[in-house]
N, C-alpha and C positions, 0 to 999 in steps of 0.2 A: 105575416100573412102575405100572402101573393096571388092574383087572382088571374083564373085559367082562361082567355076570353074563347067564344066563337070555334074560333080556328086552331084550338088548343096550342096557341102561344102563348107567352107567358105575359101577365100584365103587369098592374103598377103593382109595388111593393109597399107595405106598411109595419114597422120594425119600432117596436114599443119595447121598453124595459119594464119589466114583471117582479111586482117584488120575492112572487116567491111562481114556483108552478104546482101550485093545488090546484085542485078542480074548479073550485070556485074562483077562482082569478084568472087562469084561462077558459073557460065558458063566456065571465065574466066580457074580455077580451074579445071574443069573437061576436056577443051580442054588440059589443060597441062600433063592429069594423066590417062585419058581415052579415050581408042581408038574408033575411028570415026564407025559409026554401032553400039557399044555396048548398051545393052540394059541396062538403069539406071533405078534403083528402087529408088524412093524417096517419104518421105510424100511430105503434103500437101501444104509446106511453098511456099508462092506463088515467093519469088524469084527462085526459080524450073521451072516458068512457060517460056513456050519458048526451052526448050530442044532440041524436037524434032526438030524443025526450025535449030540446030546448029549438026543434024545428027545425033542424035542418037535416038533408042527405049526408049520410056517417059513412064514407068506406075508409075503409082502412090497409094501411101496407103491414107485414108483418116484418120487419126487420133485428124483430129476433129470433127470426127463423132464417136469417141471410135472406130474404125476398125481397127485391127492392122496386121491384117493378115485375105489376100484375095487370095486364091490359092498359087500362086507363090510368087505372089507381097507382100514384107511386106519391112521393114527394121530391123528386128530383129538384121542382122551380127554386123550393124555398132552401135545400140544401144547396145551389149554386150562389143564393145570394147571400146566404150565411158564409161560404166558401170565399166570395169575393170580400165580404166585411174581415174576417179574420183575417185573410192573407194580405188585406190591405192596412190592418191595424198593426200587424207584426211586422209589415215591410216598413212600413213612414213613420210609425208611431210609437211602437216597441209596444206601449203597454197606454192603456186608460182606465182612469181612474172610475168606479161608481159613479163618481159625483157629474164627471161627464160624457159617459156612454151612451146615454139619448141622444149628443148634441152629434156624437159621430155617428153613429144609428139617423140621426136627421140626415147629414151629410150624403152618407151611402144608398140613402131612398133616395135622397132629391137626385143624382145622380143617376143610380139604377132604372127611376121613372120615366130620363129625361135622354135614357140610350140610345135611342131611335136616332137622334135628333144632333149625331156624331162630335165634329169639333167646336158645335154651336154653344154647348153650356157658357161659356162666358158672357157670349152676346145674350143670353137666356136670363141672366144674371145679374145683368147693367139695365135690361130692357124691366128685369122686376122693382130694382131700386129707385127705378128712374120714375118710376107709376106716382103719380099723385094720389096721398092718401085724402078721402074727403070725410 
């Protein structure tokens, strides 16, 4: 999930492993990440259907009609950062296992999140470590 701020830029990103995608696990999913009213963009995948019913604005892209962008509505944010995990996991990684896909999934949000903020991640990174936990 990715969320559209204000100025329709793109915001933080949040990238869970699902065990399966039925309806009931991503509904599931967006009740735990997205607040009640917000409006969700999503294609056409019909476990999406039913949204609105769980309170929030439903529009939808149809991308199996090749449409990918309909005024507002597209999903371009969350296919760039799927675009950058894959092409990142095939360029360094070759390949990950199940067992640690969240942990790169963590990796490539805390990263994505922290873009703004250019060659800073390491200081970003020393300065969280370095935190006293109380």
């Amino acid at each position: 999930m990715v969320e559209r701020n204000t100025e329709k830029r793109i915001g933080r990103v949040v990238a869970r492993v699902a065990p399966n995608a039925k309806k009931e696990t991503l509904h599931g999913l967006a009740k735990e990440y997205i607040l009640p009213s917000s409006t969700v963009f999503t294609d056409d995948f019909v476990s999406y259907d039913g949204l609105q019913a769980e309170g929030y604005v439903h529009k939808r892209i149809r991308h199996s009609a090749k449409v990918y962008v309909s005024g507002d509505v597209h999903a371009q944010a969350i296919e760039g950062f799927w675009s950058l995990v894959k092409s990142g996991i095939g360029g360094v990684y070759h390949n990950v296992t199940a067992k640690y896909l969240q942990t790169y999934l963590n990796e490539y949000s805390f990263r994505f999140n922290r873009r703004d903020r250019g060659n800073l991640l390491f200081r970003a990174i020393l300065e969280r470590v370095s935190q006293r936990v109380s």
